[in-house]
N, CA and C of each residue as an Amber inpcrd file, in Angstrom:
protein
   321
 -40.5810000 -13.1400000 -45.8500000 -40.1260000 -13.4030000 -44.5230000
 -40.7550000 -14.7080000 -44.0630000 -39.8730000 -15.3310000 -43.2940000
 -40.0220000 -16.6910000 -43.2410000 -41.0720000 -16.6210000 -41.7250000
 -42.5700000 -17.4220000 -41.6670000 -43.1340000 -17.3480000 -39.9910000
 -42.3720000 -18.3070000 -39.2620000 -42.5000000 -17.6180000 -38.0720000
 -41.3120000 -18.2040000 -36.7640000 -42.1150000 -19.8330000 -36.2600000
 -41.1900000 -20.4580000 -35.8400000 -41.6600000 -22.0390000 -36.1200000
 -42.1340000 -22.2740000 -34.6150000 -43.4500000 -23.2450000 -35.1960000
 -44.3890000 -23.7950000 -34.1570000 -43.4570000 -24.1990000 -33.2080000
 -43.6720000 -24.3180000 -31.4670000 -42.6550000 -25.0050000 -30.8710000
 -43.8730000 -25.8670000 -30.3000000 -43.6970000 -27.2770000 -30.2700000
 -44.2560000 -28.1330000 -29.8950000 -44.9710000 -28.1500000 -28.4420000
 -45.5760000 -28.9930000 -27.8820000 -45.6870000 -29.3000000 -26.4750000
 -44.5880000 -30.4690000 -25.6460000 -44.2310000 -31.7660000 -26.3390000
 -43.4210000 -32.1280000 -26.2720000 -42.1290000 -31.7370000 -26.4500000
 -41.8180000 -30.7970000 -26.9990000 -40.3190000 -29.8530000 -27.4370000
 -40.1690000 -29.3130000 -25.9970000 -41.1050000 -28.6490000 -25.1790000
 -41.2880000 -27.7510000 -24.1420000 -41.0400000 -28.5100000 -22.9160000
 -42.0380000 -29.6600000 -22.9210000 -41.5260000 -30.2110000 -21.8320000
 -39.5470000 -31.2150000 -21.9870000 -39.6930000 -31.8520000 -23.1650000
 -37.8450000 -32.3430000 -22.8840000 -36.9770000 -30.8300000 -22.9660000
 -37.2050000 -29.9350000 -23.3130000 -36.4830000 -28.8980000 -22.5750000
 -36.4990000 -28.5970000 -21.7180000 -37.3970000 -28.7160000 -20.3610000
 -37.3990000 -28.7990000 -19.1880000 -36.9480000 -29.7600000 -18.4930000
 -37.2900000 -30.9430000 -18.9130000 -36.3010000 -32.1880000 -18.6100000
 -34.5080000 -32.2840000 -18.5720000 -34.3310000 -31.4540000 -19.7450000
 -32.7310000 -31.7160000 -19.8940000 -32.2220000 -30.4630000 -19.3120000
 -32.8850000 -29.2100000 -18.8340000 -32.6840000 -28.6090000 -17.9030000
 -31.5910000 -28.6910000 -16.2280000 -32.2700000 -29.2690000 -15.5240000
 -32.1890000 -29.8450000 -14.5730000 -31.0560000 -30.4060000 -15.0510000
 -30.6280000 -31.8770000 -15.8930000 -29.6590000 -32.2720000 -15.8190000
 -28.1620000 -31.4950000 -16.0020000 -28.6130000 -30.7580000 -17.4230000
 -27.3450000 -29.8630000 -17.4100000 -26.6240000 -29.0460000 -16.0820000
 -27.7770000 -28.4190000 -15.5470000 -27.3360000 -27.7790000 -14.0070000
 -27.1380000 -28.6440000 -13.2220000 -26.7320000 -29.9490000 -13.1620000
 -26.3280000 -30.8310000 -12.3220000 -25.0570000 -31.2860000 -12.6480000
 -24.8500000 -30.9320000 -14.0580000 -24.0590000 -31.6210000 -14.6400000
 -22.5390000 -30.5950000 -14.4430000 -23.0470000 -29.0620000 -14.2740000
 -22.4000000 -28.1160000 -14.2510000 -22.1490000 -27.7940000 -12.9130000
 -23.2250000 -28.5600000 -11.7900000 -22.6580000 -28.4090000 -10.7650000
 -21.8430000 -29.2220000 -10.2060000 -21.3750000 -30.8090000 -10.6770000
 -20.9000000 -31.5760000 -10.4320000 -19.5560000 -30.8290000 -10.9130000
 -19.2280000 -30.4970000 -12.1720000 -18.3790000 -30.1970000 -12.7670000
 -17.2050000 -28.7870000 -11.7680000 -18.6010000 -28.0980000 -11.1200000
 -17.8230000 -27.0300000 -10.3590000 -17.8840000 -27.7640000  -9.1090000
 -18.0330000 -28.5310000  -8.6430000 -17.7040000 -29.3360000  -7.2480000
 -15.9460000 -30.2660000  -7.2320000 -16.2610000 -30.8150000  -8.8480000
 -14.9540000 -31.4350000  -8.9170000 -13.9950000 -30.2080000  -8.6990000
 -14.3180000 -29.4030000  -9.2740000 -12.9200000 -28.0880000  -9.3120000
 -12.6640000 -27.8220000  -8.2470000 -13.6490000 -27.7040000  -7.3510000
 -13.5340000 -26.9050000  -6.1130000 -12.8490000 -27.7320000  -5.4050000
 -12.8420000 -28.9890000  -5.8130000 -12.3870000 -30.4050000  -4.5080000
 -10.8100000 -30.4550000  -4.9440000 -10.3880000 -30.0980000  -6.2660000
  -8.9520000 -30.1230000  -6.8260000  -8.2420000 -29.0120000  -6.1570000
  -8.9770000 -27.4970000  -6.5320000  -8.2080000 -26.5620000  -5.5050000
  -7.9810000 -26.8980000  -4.0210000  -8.7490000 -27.2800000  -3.5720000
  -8.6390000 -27.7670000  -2.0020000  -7.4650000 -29.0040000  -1.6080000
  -7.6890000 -29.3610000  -2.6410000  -6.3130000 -30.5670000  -2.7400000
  -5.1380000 -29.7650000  -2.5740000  -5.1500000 -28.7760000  -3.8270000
  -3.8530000 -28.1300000  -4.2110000  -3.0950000 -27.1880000  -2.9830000
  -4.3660000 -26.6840000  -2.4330000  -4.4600000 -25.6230000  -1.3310000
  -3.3130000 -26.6970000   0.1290000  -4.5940000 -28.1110000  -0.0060000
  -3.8160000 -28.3730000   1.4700000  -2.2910000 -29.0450000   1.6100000
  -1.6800000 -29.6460000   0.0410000  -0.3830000 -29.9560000  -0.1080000
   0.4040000 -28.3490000  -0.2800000  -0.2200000 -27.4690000  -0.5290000
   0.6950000 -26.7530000  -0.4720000   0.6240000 -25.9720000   1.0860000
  -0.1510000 -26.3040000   1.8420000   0.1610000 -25.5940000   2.9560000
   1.0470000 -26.9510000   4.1930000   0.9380000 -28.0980000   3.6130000
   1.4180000 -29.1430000   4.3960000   3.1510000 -29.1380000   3.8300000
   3.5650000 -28.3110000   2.4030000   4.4840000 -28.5990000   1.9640000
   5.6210000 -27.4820000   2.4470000   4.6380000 -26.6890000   3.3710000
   5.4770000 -25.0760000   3.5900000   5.8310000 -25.1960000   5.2570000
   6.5140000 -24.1230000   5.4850000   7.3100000 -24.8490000   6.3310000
   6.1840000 -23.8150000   7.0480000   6.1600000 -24.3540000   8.7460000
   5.5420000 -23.5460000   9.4280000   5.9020000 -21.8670000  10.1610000
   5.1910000 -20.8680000   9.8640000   5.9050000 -19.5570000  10.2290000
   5.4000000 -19.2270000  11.3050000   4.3630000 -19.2360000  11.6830000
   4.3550000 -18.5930000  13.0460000   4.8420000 -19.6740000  13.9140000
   5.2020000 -20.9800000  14.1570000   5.8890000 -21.3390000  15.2590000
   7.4180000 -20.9980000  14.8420000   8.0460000 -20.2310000  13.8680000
   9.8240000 -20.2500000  13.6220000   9.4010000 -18.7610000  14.3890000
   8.7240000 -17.9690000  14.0270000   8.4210000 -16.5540000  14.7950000
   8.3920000 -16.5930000  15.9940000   7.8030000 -17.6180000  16.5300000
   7.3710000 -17.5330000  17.5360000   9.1010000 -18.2160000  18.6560000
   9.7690000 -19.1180000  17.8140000  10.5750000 -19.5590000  18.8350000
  12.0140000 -18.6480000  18.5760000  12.0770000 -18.0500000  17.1300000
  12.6320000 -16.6850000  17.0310000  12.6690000 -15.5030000  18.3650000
  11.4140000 -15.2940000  18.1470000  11.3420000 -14.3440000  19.6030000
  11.4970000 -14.8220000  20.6490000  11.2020000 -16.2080000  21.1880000
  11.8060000 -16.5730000  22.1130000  13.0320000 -16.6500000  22.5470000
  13.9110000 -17.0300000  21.3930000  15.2880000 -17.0790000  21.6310000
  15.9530000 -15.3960000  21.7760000  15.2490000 -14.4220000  21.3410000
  15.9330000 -13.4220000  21.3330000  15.3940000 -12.5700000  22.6490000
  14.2040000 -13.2930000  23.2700000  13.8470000 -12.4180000  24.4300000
  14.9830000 -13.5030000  25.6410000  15.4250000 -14.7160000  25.3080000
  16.1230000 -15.5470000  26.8850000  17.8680000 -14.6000000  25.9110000
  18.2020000 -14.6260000  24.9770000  19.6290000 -14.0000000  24.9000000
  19.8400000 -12.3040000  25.4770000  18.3590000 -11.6000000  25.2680000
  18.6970000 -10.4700000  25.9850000  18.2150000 -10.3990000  27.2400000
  17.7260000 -11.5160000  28.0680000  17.7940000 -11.7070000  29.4220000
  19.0900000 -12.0070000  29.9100000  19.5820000 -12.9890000  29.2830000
  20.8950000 -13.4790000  29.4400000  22.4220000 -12.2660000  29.7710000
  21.6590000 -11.4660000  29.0200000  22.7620000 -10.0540000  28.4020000
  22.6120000  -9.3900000  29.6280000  21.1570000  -8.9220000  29.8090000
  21.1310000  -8.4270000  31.1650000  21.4260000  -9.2700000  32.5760000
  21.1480000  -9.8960000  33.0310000  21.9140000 -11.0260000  33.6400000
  23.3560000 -10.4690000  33.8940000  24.1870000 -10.7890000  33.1500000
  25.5980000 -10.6370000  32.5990000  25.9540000  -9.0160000  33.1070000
  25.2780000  -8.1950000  32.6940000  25.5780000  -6.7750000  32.9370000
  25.0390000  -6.8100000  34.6950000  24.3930000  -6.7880000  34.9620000
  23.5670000  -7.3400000  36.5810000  24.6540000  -7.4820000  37.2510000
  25.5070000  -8.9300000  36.8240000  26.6490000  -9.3740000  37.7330000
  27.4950000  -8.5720000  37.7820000  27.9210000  -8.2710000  36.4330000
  29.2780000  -7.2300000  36.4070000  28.5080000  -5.9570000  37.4330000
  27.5280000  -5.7130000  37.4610000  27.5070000  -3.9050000  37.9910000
  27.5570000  -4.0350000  39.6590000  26.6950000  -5.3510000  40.2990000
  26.4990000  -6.1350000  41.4840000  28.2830000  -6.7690000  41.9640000
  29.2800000  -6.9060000  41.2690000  30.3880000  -7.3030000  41.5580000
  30.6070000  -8.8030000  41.5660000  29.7100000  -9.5610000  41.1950000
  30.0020000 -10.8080000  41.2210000  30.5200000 -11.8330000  40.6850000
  31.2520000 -11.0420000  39.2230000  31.9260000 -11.5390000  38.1760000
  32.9590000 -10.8880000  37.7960000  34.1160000 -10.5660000  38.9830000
  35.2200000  -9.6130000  38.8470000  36.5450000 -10.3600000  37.5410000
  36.0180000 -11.4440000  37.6950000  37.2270000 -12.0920000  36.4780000
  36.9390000 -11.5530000  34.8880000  35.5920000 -11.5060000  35.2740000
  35.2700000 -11.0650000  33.8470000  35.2010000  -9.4660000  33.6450000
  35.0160000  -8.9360000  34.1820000  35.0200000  -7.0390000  34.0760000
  36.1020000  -6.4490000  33.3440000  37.5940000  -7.1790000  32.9190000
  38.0180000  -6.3840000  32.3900000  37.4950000  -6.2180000  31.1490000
  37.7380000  -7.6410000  30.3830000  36.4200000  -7.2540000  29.1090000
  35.2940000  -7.1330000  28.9460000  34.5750000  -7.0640000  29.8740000
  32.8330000  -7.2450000  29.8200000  32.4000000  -6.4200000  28.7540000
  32.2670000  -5.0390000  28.7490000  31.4640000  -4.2100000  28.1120000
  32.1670000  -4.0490000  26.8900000  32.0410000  -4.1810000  25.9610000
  32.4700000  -4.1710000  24.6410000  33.8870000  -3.4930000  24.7100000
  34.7670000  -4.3440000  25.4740000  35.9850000  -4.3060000  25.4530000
  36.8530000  -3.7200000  25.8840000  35.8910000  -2.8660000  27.1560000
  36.4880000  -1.4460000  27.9110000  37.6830000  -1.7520000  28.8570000
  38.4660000  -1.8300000  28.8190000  39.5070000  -2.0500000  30.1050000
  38.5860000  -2.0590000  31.4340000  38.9060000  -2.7140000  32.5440000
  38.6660000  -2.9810000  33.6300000  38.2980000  -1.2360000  34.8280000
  39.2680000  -0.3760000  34.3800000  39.1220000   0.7290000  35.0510000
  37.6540000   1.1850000  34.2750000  37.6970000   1.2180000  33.4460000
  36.2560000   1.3200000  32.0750000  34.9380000   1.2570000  32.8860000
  35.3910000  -0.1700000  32.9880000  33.8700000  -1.4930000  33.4650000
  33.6310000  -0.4850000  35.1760000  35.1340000  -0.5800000  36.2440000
  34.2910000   0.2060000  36.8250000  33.5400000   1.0440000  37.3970000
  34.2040000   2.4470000  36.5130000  33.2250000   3.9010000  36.3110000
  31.8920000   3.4460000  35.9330000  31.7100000   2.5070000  34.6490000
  30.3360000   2.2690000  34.1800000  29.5230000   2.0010000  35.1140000
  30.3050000   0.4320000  36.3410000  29.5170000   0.0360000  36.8390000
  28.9800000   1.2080000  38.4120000  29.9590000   2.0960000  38.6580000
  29.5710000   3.1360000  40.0230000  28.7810000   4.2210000  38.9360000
  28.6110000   4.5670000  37.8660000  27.8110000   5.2930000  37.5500000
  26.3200000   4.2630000  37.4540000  26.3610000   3.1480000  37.1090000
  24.7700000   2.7400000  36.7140000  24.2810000   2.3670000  38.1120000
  25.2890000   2.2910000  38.7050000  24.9250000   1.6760000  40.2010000
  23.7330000   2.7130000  40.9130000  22.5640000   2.5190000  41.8550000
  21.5740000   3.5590000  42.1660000  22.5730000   3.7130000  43.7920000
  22.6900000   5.1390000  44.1900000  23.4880000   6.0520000  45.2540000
  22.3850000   5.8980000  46.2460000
């Protein structure tokens, strides 16, 4: 059996020396990466279209069209849009529109 080999004093210390560099070398190496994902990250969020403002003006448009709707039903039940009552409500004849409108009406 072969005895296990002298390790120097000089061996000990440039292994401590080249230490340090390697972990610098490996941290540089994971800094570059990290700086590429971040690249990748911010073209792809600059390349996408924005969702919460389409959500956001989505719901807007669908909360002023069913204001609008009510509105519309308002006039017809209030009488102030007699040209329009025969078709108003999804197509009811005029006698239709106004049972609907003396029933929703408050007595």
């Amino acid at each position: 059996m072969a005895a296990p080999r002298k390790i120097f004093r000089i061996e000990e210390t440039a292994g401590t020396r080249h230490a340090p560099q390697i972990a610098e070398t490996q941290a540089a190496l994971r800094h570059a990466e990290i700086m590429r994902e971040l690249g990748a990250l911010r073209t792809t969020l600059v390349a996408a279209p924005p969702r919460r403002a389409a959500a956001v003006l989505s719901k807007h448009s669908a909360i002023e069209r069913l204001a609008s709707e009510l509105h519309f039903v308002q006039s017809i039940i209030s009488g102030t849009q007699p040209e329009q009552c025969g078709q108003a409500i999804s197509g009811a004849p005029a006698a239709e529109t106004i049972r609907i409108a003396h029933e929703l009406t408050p007595s």
